[in-house]
Every structure is written in structure tokens, then in C-alpha cells.
C-alpha positions as CSV (number, residue, x, y, z in Angstrom):
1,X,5.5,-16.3,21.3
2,X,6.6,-13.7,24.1
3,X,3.6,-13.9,26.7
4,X,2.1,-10.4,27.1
5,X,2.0,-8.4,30.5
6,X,-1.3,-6.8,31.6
7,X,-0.1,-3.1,31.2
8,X,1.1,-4.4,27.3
9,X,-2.4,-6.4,27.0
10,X,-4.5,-3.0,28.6
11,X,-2.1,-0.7,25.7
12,X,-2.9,-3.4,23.1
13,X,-7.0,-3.1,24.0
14,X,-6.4,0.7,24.4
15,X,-5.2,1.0,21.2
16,X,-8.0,-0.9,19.1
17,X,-10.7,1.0,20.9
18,X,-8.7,3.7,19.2
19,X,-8.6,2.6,16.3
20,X,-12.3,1.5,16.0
21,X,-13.4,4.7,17.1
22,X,-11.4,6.6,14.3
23,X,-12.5,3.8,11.3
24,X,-16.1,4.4,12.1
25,X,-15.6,8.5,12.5
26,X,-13.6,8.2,8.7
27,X,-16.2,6.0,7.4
28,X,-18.9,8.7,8.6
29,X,-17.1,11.4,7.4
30,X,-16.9,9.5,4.4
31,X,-20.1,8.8,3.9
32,X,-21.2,12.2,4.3
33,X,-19.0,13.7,1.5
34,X,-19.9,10.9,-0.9
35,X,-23.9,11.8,-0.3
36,X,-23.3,15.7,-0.7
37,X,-21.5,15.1,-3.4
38,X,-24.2,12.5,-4.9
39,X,-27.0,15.0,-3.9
40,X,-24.9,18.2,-4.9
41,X,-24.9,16.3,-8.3
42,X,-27.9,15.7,-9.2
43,X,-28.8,19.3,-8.7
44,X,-25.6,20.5,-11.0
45,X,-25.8,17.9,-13.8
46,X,-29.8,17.6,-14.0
47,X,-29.7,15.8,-17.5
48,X,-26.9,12.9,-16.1
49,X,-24.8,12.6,-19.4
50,X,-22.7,9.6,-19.0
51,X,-19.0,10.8,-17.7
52,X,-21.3,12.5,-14.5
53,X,-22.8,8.9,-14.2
54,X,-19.8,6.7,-14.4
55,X,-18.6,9.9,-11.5
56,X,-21.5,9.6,-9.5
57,X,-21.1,5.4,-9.9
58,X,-17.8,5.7,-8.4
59,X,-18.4,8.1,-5.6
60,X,-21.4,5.8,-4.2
61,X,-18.8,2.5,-4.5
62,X,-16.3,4.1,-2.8
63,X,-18.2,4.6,-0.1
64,X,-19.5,1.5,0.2
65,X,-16.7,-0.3,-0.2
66,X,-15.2,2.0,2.5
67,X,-17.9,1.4,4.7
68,X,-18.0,-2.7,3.7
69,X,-14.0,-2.3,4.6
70,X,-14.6,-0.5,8.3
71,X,-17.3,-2.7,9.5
72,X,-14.8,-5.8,8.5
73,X,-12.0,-4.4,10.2
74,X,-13.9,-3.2,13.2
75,X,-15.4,-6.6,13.7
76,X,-11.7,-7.9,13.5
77,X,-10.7,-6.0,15.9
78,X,-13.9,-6.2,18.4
79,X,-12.8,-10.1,18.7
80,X,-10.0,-9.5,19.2
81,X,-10.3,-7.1,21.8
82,X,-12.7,-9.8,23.6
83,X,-9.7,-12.2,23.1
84,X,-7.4,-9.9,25.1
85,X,-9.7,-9.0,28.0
86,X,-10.1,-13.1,28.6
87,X,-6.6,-13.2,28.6
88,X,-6.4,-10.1,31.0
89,X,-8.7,-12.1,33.1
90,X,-6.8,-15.1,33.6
């Protein structure tokens, strides 16, 4: 494996800082769809009949598993990020 120069291991930690900033801002953003449209809902379909329920199912999983998918890959990429600055320190 090709040993890393600072300014490539600075552009590498640049980049997942990036990166973990825009995961967390898409898994707001959808987070805050899925709950207007779980809220907005429950106002239109008072009586759930069960094609709005299976709907309103899949809307709250995907954002979960969104969610569940961002903090994962965030974590990933916060060790790694601590595994490149040790390396920058050497």
C-alpha cells in the first residue's frame, strides 16, 4: 500500500468531515419529511383504512432505517478520521 502524504491524509480527513456533515443534514431532512408526512396523515386519513397504514408503516421504516444507516456510516467514518489524524501525527 502507497504511504499517504499529509496534504492527501488532511484531503482524505477534509473529505469525511464532509461527508458526515451532509449524511446527518440528509438524515434530518429526512426525518422531517417522514414526520410531516406521518402527522399530515393522520389528519387526512382520520379512519386509517389499511393501504394508508401499510403507507404510513413504510414512511416511519424508511426513516429509520435511513437514520440506523447514517449513524453507522458516520461512526465508520469518525474512526476512521481518528485513524488518519494519528497517522498525521506521526
Amino acid at each position: 500500500m502507497k504511504k499517504l502524504t499529509k496534504e492527501e491524509i488532511k484531503f482524505q480527513i477534509d473529505q469525511l468531515r464532509k461527508d458526515k456533515i451532509a449524511y446527518a443534514t440528509e438524515s434530518t431532512a429526512t426525518g422531517l419529511v417522514g414526520l410531516m408526512l406521518f402527522w399530515g396523515l393522520g389528519f387526512v386519513f382520520p379512519q386509517i383504512t389499511f393501504f394508508p397504514q401499510i403507507f404510513v408503516g413504510a414512511i416511519l421504516l424508511m426513516v429509520v432505517g435511513y437514520w440506523l444507516f447514517m449513524a453507522v456510516g458516520n461512526l465508520k467514518r469518525m474512526k476512521q478520521i481518528e485513524k488518519l489524524e494519528k497517522e498525521l501525527e506521526k
